[in-house]
C-alpha positions as CSV (number, residue, x, y, z in Angstrom):
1,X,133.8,-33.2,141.5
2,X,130.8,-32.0,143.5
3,X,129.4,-31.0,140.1
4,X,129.8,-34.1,139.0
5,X,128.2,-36.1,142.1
6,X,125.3,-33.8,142.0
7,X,124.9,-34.6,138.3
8,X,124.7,-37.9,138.5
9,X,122.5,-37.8,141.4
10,X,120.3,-35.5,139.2
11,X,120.6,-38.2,136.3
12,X,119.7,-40.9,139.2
13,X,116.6,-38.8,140.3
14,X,115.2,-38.5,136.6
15,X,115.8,-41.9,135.7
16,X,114.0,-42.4,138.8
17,X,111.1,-40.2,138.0
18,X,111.4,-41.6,134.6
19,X,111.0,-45.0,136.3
20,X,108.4,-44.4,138.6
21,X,106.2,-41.9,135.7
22,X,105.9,-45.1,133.7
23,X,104.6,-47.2,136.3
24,X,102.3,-44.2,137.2
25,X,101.2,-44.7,133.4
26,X,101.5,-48.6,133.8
27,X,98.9,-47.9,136.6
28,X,96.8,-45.4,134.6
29,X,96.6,-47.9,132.0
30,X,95.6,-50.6,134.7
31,X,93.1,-48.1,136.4
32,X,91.6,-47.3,133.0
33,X,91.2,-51.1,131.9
34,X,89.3,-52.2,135.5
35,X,87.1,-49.3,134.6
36,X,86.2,-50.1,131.6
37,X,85.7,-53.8,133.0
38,X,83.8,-52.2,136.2
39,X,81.3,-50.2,133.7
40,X,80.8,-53.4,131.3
41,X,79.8,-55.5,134.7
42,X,77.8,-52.2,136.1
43,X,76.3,-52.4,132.1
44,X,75.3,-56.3,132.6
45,X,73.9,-56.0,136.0
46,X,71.9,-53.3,135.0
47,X,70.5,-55.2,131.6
48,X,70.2,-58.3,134.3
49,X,68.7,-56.5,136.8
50,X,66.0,-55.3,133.5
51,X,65.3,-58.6,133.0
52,X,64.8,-59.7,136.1
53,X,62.0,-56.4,136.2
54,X,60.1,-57.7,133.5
55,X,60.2,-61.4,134.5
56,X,58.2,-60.6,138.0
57,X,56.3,-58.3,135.7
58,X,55.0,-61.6,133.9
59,X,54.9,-63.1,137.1
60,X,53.1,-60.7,138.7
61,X,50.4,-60.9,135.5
62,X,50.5,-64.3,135.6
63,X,49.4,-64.4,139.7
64,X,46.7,-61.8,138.4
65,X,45.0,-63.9,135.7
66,X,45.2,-66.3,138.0
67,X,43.6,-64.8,140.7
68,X,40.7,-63.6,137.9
69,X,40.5,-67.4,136.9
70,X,40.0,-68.6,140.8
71,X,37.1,-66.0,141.5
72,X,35.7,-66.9,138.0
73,X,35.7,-70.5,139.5
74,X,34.7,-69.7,142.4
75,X,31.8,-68.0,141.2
76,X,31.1,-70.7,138.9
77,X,31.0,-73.1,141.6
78,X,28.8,-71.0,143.8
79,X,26.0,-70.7,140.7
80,X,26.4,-74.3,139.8
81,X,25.5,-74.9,144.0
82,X,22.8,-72.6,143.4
83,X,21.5,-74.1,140.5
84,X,21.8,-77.6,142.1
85,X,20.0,-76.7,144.8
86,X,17.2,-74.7,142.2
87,X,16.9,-78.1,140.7
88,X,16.9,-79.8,143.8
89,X,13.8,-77.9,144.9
90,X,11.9,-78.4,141.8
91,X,12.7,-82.1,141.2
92,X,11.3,-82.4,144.9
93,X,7.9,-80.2,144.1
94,X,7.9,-82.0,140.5
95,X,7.9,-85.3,142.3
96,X,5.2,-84.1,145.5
97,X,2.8,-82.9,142.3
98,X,3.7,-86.4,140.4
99,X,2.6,-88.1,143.8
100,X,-0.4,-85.6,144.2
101,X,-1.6,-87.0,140.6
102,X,-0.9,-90.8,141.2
103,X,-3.1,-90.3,143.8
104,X,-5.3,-88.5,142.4
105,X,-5.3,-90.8,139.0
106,X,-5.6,-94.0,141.5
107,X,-8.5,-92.6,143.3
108,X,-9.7,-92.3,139.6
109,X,-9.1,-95.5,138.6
110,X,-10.4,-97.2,141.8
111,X,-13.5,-94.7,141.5
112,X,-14.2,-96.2,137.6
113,X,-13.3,-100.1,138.7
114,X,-16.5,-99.5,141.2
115,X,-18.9,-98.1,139.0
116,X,-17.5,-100.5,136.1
117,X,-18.2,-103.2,138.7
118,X,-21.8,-102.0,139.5
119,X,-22.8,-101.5,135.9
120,X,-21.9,-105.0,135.8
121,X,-23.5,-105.9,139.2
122,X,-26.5,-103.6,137.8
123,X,-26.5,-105.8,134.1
124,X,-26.0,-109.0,135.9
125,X,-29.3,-108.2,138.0
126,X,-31.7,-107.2,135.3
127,X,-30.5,-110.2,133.1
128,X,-31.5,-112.2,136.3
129,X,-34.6,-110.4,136.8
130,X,-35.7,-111.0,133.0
131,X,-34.9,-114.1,132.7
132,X,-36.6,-114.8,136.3
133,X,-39.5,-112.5,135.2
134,X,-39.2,-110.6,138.4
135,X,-38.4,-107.1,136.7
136,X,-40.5,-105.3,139.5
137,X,-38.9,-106.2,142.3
138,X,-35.3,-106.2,140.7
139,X,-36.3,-102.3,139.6
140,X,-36.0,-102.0,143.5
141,X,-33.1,-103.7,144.0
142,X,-31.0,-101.8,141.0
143,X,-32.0,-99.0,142.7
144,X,-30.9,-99.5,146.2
145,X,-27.4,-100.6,144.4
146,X,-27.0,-97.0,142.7
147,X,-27.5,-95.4,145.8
């Protein structure tokens, strides 16, 4: 009868470890399926975390060319100044030898107006003097007007 016992307490114990073998393999199975799961997530985070790389990569050129187009600019803006100011200048010396000239021309013109006005002072007196018959003395006169 102890026999017996013990056998069936040997038949308990291997359906037991029966029992517990295939939850170890139930578990298995589980432990192998969350791998695989954990190495398709590592697998997108990884390709995610690649994209992410090469989008501050574009960033990063973008903030470059950028940078290149704001000195451009900013050297643009500091010729343009520059010019300005070169322009500036010469309007300013253009406009100081324009004056110079207009002066100069005026002084002309007032210069001509005078002798245009003796030569007619000068024509008026011998056309007096002739038809006066006083050419001597207007010879004198004519004279003291030129000088």
């Amino acid at each position: 009868q102890q026999n017996k016992k013990l056998s069936e307490k040997i038949e308990e114990n291997d359906k037991k470890i029966k029992d517990l073998s295939e939850k170890v393999e139930d578990k298995d199975a589980k432990i192998k399926d969350l791998s695989e799961k954990a190495e398709e997530k590592d697998k997108k985070i990884k390709d995610f975390s690649e994209k992410l790389d090469e989008k501050d990569k574009k960033i990063e050129n973008i903030f470059e060319k950028l940078n290149e187009k704001n000195q451009q600019f900013e050297e643009f803006k500091t010729d343009s100044l520059n010019k300005m100011k070169d322009l500036e200048l010469q309007l300013k010396t253009e406009k100081e030898n324009n004056l110079t000239k207009m002066s100069k021309t005026n002084n002309q013109i007032n210069l001509n107006t005078k002798m245009q006005n003796m030569q007619i002072a000068v024509n008026f007196v011998n056309k007096f003097c002739i038809a006066t018959n006083q050419q001597g003395q207007c010879q004198k006169i004519i004279e003291d007007v030129k000088n």
